[in-house]
Each structure stands twice: as C-alpha cells, then as structure tokens.
LOBAKOL-613122 format. One record per residue (C-alpha): residue in one letter; x, y, z negated. Coordinates in pm, whole numbers, plus 50000, padded with zeros to 5 digits. Last residue first. Layout:
N
AXYZ ...
END
This chain:
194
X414986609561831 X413636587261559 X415466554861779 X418606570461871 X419326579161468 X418076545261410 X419806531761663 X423236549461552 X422796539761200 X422586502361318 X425966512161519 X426846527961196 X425886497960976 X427566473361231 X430946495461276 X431146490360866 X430626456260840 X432946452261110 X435666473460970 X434756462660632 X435236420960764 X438466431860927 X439656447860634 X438826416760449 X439866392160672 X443416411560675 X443266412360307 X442226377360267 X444566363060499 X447436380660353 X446706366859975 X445846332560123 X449346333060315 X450936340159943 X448726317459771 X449976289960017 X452966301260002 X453486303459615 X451636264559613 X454256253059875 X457026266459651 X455566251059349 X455256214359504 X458596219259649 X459706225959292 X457236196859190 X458286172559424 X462106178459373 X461386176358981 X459816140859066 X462116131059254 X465166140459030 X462626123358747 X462076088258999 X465926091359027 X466496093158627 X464076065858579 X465766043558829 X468866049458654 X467396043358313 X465816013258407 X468725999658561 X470636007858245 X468075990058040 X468005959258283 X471745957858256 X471265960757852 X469145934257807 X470995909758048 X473915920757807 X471475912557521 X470215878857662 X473705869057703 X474655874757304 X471315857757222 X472585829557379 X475865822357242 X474115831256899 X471665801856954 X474605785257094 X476225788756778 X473535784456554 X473555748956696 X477085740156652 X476205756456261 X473245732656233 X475205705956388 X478105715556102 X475375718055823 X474095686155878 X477385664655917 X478465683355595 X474895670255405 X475655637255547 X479375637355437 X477775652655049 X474995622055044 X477895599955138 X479985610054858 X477395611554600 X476465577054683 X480105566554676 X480235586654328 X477095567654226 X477955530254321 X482065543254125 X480165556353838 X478225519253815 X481485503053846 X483425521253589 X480535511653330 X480255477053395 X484305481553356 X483725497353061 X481105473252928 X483475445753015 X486325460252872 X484525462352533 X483255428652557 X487135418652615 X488665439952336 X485735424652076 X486495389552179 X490205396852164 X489695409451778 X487715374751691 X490245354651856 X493015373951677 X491005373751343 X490505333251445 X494385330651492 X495055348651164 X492815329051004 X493745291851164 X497255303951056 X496215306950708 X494515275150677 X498125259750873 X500065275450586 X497975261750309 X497845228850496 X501495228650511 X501995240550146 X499595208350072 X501315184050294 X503755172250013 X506665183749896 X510415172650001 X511605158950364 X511695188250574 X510045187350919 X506585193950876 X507695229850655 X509935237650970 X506795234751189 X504375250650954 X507255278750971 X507695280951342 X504035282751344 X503905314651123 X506385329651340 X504615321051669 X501405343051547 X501195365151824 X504645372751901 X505455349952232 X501665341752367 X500395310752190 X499865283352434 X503325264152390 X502805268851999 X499925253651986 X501785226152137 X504445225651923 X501855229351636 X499565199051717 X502925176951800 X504335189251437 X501115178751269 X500795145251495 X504155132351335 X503315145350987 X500115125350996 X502505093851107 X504545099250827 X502235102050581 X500245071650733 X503545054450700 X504215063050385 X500565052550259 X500835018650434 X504215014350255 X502845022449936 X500005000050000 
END
C-alpha cells in the first residue's frame, strides 16, 4: 500500500508537471509564466507534499480566471467599438455619397447656368443691334419728318401768301365790277327817268 501510494504520488506529480508545461506552452510569455515556473519547480523537488502545489496551482487558476475574466471584458469592449466604428464608417460613406451627389448637382446646375448666362449674353447684343437699328431708323424717320414739316411750313406760307394776292386782286376786281355794275345800273336809271 505504501508502494501503491508512492507510485500514485509519483505518477500525480508526473501529470502535474505535463499539465503545467503545457499550460505553460499556451500562456503568452509574461502573463502568469512565473507562477508556473514555480508550480513546476515545486513538482520537481523531492520534499513536502502536494499541498503548497495545490495552493500555488489555486492561485494560478485565479490569476488566470482574473486574466480570462479581464480579456472577456477587453474583447466585448472592442466589439462594441468596432460595432461602433462600423456603423460611423455606413454613415460617413452615406454622407459621402449624399455630399458627391449634391456636388454632381450643383456643377450641372452651374454648366447649366452657364449657358443660360451664355445665352442671355447673345440675346442682349441681339438686343442692342435691334436698339441701335431702331434708333437709326428713328432718327431718319425724325430728319424726314422735320424735312416734311419745314417743307410742309414753306408750302403752307405760299399757299397763304398766293391766297393773300389772290384775294386782293379778286377783291379789287370784284369792287371794280361791283362798282361799274351799280353805276351802269345807275346809268339806266338815270337814262330810264329821263
């Protein structure tokens, strides 16, 4: 029995230091290796029993599971900021293509305006040949016009002129006839009481 007991000692001590080498083979370098490399130097001496190893290995487990526990928290917090991240990075690209579309806008309403402009400008030296035409033809039809009037004057001054001489000459005429008519009717009264 005491040879059974040594043996399973033994043995347990055996699969101890295999369970901590390979813990220690997935433990990053720093987290926690120190406290193996003591479990695994108190499984290799000779004196004491298990009980400072299972002390030591209790502890490790509680540092490990504070680790575990503390990269839990580190990854749900990444998560949420990456969750995060990619729901600024959806509404940036929106915000991005709602600001190229808005710049596509405003540059064919600006290529538009533009031609508008282009075209106004052209309908304004169109308007101003047709106003200078205007205002030459109005300036002729005024020379006429000022022409027609002068002559219109002069021939108005002549004809009141010739009307002036005709009248007097018409009227002398008329009072020399009127008059030879009342003495010739004179006369034959005169001739006619005799």
């Amino acid at each position: 029995s005491f040879l059974q007991l040594q043996t399973t000692f033994a043995s347990m001590r055996a699969q101890a230091q295999n369970l901590v080498s390979q813990a220690r083979s997935k433990i990053h370098p720093g987290r926690g290796a120190a406290g193996l490399d003591f479990v695994a130097l108190a499984l290799s001496g000779r004196k004491g029993g298990l009980d400072k190893v299972t002390k030591m290995v209790g502890r490790l487990i509680d540092t490990l599971q504070q680790e575990q526990d503390a990269d839990d928290h580190k990854k749900e917090y990444c998560s949420e900021q990456f969750m995060s991240a990619r729901g600024k990075t959806r509404t940036l690209k929106r915000t991005v293509s709602d600001v190229g579309t808005a710049i596509e806008d405003i540059k064919e309403g600006i290529a538009t305006l533009t031609e508008e402009i282009g075209a106004l400008k052209k309908g304004i030296v169109s308007l101003d040949q047709s106003v200078a035409e205007a205002t030459q033809q109005r300036k002729a039809e005024n020379a006429e016009f000022k022409e027609t009037m002068a002559s219109s004057a002069a021939a108005r001054e002549l004809i009141l002129t010739a009307k002036s001489k005709l009248d007097k000459f018409y009227t002398a005429s008329l009072l020399q006839a009127t008059s030879q008519h009342q003495q010739q009717d004179g006369d034959e009264d005169d001739a006619g009481d005799n």
